[in-house]
Structures are given as C-alpha cells and as structure tokens.
N, C-alpha and C positions, 0 to 999 in steps of 0.2 A: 558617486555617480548621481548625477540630477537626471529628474525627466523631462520630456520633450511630448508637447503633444502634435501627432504629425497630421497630415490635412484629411484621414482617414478617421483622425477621433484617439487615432491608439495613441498611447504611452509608450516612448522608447528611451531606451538609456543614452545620453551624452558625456562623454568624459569632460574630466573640467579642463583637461589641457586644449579641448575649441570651445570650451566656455571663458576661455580667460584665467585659471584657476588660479591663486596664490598661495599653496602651498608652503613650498617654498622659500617665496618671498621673505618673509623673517629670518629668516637665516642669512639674509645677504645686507651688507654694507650699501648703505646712500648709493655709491657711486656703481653699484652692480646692479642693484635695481634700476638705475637709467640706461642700463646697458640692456638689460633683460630684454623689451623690446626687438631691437636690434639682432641680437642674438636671437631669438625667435625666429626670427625670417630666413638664419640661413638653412638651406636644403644640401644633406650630404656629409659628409665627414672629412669632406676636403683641407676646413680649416683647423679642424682638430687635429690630423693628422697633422699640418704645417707646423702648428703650434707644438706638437711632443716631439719634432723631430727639432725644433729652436731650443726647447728644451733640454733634449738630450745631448746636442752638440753644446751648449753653455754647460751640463754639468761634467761632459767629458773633459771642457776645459778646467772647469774651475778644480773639478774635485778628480783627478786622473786615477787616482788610484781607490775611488769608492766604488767596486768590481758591484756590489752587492744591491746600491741603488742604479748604476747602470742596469745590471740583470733586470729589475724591476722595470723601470721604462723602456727598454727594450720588446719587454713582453706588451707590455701596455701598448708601444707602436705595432706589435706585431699583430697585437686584434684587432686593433683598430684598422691595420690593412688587410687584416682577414676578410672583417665584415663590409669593408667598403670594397671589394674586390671578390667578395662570396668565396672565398676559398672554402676550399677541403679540409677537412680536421685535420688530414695526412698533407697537405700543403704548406697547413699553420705550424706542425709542427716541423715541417723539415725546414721552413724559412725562420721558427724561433731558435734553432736548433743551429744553423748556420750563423745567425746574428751572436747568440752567446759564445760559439768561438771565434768572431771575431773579436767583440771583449775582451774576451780570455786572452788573447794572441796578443791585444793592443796591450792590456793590462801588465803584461810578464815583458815585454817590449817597455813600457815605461820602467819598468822596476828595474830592469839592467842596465838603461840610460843614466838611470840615479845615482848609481854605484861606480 
C-alpha cells in the first residue's frame, strides 16, 4: 500500500491496483503484458465465464472421458456463476451438484458408445 496525501493534509492508503501496480507483471510473457491493459478495462465476469464455458466444451471434446478435469472446471464455471449471479452457498451447490451428474451421465454414455 502506498500513501496518498488527500486535500485535508491526511495520509491515506491507496492500493496499487489504482496506482497502476506491477506485481504481476513478471510473471507474464511479452504478449500478455500487451494484453494486460486491455483486460483491465473489462467490468464483470462476463468474459471469464465465456471463456471456461469454450474451454470446457473443447475439453469435453477432446478429452471425453477425462471425468476428473471436467469435475474440475465445472466447479470453476460453477463459482464463477455463483459470484456473477450472487448465488446462495445452497444454490451453488445444488447447480454444482446437478452439473457433476450431468458429467457423470455424459461420461458412462460415452463409455458404452465405445464398447
């Protein structure tokens, strides 16, 4: 935290994520740092959420019977609709609770296709 002197004289704390902070930044590749920017600006969880549902529909394809990283991003879409959507802990879990046996149901569906 840095300080800020406000037009009273006092000293106040400002995070560095509205100072600009770089954290971060070292840990990201040339081409994520130009994106950083960019991604800054958006407001919401809109695009995150688009982005783990392209994700989760490419690994269903590719990978059909990996039950275990589906479970995984399932759950991960399923906070991410929690918190964009302010659900109930009791909401979260009856929508990740339905989601895993859908999974479950596609998964035992692909395995007797195979056979």
């Amino acid at each position: 935290m840095e300080k800020e002197t406000t037009q009273t004289g006092k000293k106040k704390k400002v995070s560095k994520r509205r100072t600009g902070g770089k954290f971060y930044e070292a840990a990201l590749t040339e081409v994520e740092r130009l994106l950083l920017p960019e991604a800054r600006e958006i407001e919401g969880l809109d695009e995150e959420i688009a982005l783990l549902r392209v994700k989760f529909l490419t690994a269903l394809k590719g990978q059909p019977e990996n039950n275990e990283l589906h479970l995984k991003q399932a759950g991960l879409l399923v906070k991410a609709v929690a918190t964009r959507y302010r659900l109930s802990s009791k909401a979260e879990g009856n929508l990740l609770k339905s989601v895993r046996e859908v999974i479950q149901s596609l998964g035992a569906s692909l395995i007797l296709r195979g056979k």
